[in-house]
N, C-alpha and C positions, 0 to 999 in steps of 0.2 A: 406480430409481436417482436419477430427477429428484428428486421425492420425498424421500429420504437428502437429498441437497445440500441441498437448502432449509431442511429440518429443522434441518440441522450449521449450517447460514448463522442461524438464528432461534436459535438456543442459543447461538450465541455473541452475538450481538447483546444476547440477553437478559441474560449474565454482565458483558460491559462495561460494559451500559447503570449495573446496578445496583452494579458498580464504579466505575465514576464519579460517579454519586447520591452512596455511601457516604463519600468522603474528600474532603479538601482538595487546593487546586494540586499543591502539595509532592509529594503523594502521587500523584497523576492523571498528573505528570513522571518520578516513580518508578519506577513502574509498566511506563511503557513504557521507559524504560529499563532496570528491572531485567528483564523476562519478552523484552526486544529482545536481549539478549546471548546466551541459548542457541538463539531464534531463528536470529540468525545463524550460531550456531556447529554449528547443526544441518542448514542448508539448503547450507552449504558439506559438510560431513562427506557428507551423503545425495551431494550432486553428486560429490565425490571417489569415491566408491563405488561409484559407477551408470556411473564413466567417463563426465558427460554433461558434461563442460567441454570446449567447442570452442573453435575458437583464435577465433572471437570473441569469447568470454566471458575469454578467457584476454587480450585487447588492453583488455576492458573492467576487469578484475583493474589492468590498467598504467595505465589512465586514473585509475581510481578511487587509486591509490598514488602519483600524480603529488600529485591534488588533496587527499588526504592530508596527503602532502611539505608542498606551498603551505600549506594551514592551518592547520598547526601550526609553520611559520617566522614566519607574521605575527603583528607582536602583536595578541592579544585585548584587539580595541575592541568598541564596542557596535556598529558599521556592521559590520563583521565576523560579530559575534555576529546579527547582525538578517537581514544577509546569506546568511549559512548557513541558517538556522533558514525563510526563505524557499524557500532551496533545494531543498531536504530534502522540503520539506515539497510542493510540486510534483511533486517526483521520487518520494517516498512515495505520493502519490494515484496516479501515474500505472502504479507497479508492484501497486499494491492494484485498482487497478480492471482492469487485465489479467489479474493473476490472478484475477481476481471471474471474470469473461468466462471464460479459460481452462477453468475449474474447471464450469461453467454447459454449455462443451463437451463436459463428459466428459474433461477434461486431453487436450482437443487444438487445436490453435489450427486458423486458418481461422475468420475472421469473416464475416457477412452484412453489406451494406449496413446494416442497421436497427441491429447491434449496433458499429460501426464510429461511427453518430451518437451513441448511446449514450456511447460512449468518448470523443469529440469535445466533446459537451453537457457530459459531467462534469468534465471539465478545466478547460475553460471556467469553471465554476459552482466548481468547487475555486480556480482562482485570481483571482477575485473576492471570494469571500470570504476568503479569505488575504491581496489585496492592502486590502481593509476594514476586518479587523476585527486587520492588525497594523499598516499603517501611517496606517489612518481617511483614506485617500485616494481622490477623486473618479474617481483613475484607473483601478479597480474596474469603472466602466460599460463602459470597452475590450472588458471580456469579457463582460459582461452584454446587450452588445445582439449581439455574434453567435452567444452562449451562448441566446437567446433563439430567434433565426434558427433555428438547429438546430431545437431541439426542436418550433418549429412545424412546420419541413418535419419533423423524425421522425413528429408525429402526421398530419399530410397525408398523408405515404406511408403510412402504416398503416390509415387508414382506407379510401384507394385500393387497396390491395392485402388490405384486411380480414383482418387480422393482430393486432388490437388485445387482445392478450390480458391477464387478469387483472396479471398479470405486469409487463408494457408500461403497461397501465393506473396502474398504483397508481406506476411511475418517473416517469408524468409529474405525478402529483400529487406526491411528491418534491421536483421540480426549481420546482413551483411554490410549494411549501414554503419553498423553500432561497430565490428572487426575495424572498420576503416580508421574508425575515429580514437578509438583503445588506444593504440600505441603513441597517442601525444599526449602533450601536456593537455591540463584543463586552459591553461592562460591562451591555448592556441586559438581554440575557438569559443574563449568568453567565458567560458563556465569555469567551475568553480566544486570545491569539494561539498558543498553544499547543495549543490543542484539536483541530483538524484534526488534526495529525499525531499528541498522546498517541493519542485514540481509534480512528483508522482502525488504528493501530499494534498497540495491544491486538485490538481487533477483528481486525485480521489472524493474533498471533498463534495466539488461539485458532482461528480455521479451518484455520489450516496443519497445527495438531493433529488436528484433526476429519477434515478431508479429506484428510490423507497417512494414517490411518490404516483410512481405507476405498478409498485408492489401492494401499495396500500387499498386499491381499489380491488383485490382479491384476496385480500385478506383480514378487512375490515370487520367481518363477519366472527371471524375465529378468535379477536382480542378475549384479552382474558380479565385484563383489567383496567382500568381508565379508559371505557372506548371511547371519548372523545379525543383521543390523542390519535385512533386509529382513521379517524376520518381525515376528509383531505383538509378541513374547514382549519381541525387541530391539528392536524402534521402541519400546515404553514403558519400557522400562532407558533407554535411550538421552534420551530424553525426562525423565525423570524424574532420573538424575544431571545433566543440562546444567542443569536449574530447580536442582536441591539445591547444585549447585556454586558458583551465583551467590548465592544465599541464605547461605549458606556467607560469601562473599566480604563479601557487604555486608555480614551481621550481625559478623563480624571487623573489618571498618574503620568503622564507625558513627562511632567515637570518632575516626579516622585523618582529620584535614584533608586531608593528600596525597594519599592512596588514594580516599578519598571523593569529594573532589571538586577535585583535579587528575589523574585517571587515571582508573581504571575507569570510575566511574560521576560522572565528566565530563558534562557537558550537550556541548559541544563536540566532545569523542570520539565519545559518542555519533552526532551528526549524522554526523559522515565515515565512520566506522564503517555506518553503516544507507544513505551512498550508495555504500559499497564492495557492500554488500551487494543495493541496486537495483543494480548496473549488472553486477554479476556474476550477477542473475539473468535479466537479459534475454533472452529467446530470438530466433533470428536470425529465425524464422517467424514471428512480430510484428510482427518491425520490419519482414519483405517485406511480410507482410498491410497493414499500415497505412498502410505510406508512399504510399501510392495517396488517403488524403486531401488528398496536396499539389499532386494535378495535377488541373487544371480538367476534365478530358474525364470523370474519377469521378461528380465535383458534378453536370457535362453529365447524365451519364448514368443519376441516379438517377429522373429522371422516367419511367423505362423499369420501375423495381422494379415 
């Protein structure tokens, strides 16, 4: 099964990578907002179905439609626009790397210590470079030197408790990857302040594909409602009109200023749209596993792993 995941994790890696090689900004922006809208509209439908919306997902539903509300009353400035697009882009790494984790579980939470630093280090390393390479700010090192911190103690403990697996190996080469490239501009090596979030974004949606449709064959059984959505026959109808729909959409407003880009496929929209969509997928078992990074007596106690 490990196996399977990792596989679906390198195939999708490999379709983005070469979809982002292939095309320009415009398109790389595109992209994740045109394959983000059935995205969303699939990960809501599946939850509606499964009956898996708790009334904390359902307070996070209100939160997300509060800040909604707010952003689309103020006027779009560029601190706004910069604002957001910051946000987002945070809140995007932080639901992408959960579900990374999650899915590495066997789509069951409960974290180890090691995977907990893991989560911690990439944060860290995500909002450095985000805070770098969109506003070319000094303040970047904030997170680089405890984003550092981590990862030395993640490999200390791993070597103490000899755990250093290919796996763990090749994260920290990674994160030492990622140190290298921090301190430049984005223009040095092509990227751009956008790039964190188009690609994690693609890249997620292709997993979501890959790994719900090798979730759906053990859990087909336990649908609550609509089971023909839980079969494979309906997850690829289902999958397939959401993509055709928008494709659909966009190829009809191409020519439409208003449609194109004051509505749908808004850059703006987009972002609140995709944090309505993190904070509706939050699971409460997460947020109990983690929040244990905020209390000293955790950090106390990993000399003990």
């Amino acid at each position: 099964m490990k196996k399977l995941l990792f596989g679906q994790k390198i195939t999708a890696f490999i379709l983005t990578l070469v979809l982002f090689s292939s095309f320009n900004l415009y398109w790389k922006v595109m992209f994740a907002i045109l394959l983000g809208h059935p995205h969303f509209l699939l990960a809501h439908l599946y939850k509606a179905a499964a009956k898996k919306y708790s009334y904390r997902q359902v307070i996070y539903l209100i939160i997300s439609g509060v800040l909604l509300y707010v952003f689309l009353v103020i006027p779009k400035t560029y601190a706004r626009s910069e604002l957001l697009l910051y946000i987002t882009t945070v809140v995007g790494a932080y639901h992408f790397i959960i579900d990374d984790h999650h899915t590495l579980n066997f789509f069951k939470s409960g974290y180890e210590s090691f995977e907990k630093l893991e989560i911690i280090s990439l944060l860290l390393f995500v909002l450095a470079l985000q805070t770098q390479w969109q506003y070319n700010s000094p303040l970047s090192f904030i997170f680089i030197v405890p984003g550092i911190c981590t990862v030395v103690l993640y490999t200390l403990l791993l070597l103490k408790a000899r755990k250093l697996t290919m796996y763990r190996f090749c994260f920290i080469l990674m994160i030492i990857g990622v140190l290298f490239i921090i301190p430049f501009r984005s223009e040095f090596f092509g990227y751009d302040k956008f790039f964190i979030l188009t690609f994690i974004g693609v890249y997620h949606y292709f997993l979501f594909y890959f790994h719900y449709y090798t979730k759906l064959q053990n859990i087909s059984k336990k649908a609550k409602s609509l089971p023909f959505l839980f079969t494979v026959k309906g997850y690829l109808s289902a999958v397939f009109i959401a993509n055709l729909l928008f494709l659909i959409l966009y190829y009809f407003s191409y020519n439409d200023p208003y449609i194109l880009n004051g509505f749908i496929f808004d850059g703006h929209i987009f972002y609140i749209l995709a944090l309505v969509h993190f904070f509706s997928s939050m699971r409460g078992e997460d947020i109990r596993d983690l929040k244990v990074v905020f209390q000293p007596k955790w950090w106390a106690g990993l000399g003990r792993v």
